[in-house]
GUZA-109651 format. One record per residue (C-alpha): residue number from 1; z, x, y; residue in three letters. Coordinates in nm, 3 decimals, padded with zeros to 5 digits. Each point is the difference from the previous one (the first is absolute). Layout:
<rs>
[NUM, [Z, X, Y], 'ala']
...
</rs>
This chain:
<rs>
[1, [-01.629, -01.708, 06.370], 'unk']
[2, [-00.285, -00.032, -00.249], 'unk']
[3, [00.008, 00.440, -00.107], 'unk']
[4, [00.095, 00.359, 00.128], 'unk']
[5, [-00.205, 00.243, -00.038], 'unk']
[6, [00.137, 00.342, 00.024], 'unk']
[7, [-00.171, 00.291, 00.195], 'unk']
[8, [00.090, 00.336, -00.093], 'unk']
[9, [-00.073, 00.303, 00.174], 'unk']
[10, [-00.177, 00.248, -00.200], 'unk']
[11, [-00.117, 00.394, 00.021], 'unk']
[12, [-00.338, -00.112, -00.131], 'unk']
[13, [-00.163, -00.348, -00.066], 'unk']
[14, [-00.298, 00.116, -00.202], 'unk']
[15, [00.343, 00.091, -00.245], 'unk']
[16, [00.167, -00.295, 00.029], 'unk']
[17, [-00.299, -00.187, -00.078], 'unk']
[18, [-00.085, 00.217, -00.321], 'unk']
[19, [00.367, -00.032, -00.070], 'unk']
[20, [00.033, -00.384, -00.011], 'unk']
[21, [-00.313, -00.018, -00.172], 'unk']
[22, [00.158, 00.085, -00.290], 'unk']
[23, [00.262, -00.253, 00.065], 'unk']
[24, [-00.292, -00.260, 00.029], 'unk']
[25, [-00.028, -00.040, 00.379], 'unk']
[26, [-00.352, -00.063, 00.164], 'unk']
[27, [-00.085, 00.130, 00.307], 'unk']
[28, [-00.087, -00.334, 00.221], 'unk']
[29, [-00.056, 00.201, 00.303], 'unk']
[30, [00.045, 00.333, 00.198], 'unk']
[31, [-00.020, 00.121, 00.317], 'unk']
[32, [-00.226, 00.333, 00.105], 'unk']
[33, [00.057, 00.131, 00.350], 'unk']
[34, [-00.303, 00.097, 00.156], 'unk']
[35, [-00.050, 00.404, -00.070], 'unk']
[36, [00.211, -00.019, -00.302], 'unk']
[37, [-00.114, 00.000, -00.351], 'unk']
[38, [00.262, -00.149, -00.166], 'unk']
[39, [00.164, -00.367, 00.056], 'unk']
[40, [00.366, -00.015, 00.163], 'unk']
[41, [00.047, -00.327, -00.078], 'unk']
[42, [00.015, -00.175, -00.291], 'unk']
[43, [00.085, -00.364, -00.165], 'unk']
[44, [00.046, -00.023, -00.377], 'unk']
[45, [00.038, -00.268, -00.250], 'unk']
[46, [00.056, -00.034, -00.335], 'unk']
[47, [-00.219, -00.289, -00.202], 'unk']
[48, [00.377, -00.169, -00.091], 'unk']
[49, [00.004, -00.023, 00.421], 'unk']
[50, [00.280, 00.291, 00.140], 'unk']
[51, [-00.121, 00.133, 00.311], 'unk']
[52, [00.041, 00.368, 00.156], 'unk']
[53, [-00.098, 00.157, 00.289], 'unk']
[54, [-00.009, 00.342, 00.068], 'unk']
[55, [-00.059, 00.184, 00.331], 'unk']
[56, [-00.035, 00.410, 00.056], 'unk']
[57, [00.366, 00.120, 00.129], 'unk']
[58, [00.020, 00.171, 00.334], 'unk']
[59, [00.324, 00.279, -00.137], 'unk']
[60, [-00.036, 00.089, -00.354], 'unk']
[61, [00.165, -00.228, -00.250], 'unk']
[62, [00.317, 00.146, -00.156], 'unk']
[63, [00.080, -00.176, -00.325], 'unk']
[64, [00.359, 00.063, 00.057], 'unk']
[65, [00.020, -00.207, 00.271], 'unk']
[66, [-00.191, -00.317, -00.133], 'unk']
[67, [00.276, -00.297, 00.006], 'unk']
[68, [-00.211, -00.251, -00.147], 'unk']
[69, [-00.068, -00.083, -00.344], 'unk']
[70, [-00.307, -00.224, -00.133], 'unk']
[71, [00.047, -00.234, -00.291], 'unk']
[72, [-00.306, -00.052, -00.187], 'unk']
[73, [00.000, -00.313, -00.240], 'unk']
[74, [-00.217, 00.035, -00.285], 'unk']
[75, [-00.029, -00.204, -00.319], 'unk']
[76, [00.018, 00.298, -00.245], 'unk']
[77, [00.204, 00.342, 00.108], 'unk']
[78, [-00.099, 00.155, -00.369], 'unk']
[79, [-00.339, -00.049, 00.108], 'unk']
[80, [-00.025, 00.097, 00.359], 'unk']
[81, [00.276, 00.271, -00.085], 'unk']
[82, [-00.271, 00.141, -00.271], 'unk']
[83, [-00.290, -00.038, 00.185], 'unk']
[84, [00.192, 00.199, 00.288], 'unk']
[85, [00.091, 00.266, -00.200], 'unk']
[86, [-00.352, 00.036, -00.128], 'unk']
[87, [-00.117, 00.050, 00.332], 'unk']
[88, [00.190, 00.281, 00.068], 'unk']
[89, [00.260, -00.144, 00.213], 'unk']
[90, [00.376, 00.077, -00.077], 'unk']
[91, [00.155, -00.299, -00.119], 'unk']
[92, [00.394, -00.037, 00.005], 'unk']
[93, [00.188, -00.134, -00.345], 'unk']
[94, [-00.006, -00.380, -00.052], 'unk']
[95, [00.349, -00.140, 00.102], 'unk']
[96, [00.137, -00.350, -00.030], 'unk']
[97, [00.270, -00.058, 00.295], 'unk']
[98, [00.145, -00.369, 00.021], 'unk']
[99, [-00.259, -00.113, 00.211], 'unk']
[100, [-00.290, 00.123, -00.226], 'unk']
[101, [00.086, -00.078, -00.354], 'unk']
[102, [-00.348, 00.016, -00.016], 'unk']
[103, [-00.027, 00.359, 00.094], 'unk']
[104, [-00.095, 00.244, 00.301], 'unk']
[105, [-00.106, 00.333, 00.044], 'unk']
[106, [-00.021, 00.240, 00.300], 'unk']
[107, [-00.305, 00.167, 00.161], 'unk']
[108, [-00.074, 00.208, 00.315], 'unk']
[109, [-00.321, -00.055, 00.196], 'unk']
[110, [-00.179, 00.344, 00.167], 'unk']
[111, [00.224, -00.036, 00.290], 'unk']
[112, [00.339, -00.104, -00.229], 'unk']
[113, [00.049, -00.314, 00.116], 'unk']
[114, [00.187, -00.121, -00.315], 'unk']
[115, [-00.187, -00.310, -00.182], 'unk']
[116, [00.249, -00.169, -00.278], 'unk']
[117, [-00.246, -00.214, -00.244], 'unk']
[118, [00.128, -00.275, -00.169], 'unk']
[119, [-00.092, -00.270, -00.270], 'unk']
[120, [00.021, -00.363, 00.119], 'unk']
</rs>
């Protein structure tokens, strides 16, 4: 194996996309079904080279019931934490477990799947 890419099923790309913007994702492509206006498909990256794809759910997406959580590494949590916050998105208190000494903090994405960020 050489990567895994997650794809998460979302109740709207167009937020998803907007969403991991502000997490530094680029959209590298998207998928618009024909009579549609808006893309179902999408494949993100991030200029440090994590990879996300999200597709339009079929059944709305219940946060409650989203099993998975995404680690982010990043070089700076005070940094990405701040910048975060400053966009308006709820940002969780900076922890340090045993396996990040370093520090992590918690964040939901529009459809809750639960991202944990952490400092490498």
């Amino acid at each position: 194996m050489r990567s895994l890419v997650p794809l998460a099923h979302v109740g709207s790309v167009p937020d998803s996309i907007a969403f991991y913007e502000k997490l530094g994702f680029e959209v590298r492509n998207t998928f618009v079904p024909e009579g549609r206006a808006d893309p179902t498909w999408a494949w993100l990256e991030s200029e440090g080279g994590a990879k996300l794809m999200v597709a339009l759910a079929d059944e709305p997406v219940i946060a409650a019931q989203q099993a998975v959580l995404f680690y982010l590494y990043c070089d700076s949590v005070p940094s990405i934490r701040a910048r975060l916050e400053e966009s308006g998105v709820p940002v969780g208190p900076v922890q340090y477990p045993f396996y990040a000494p370093r520090g992590e903090f918690r964040v939901h994405d529009p459809d809750g799947y639960v991202l944990m960020i952490m400092q490498t």
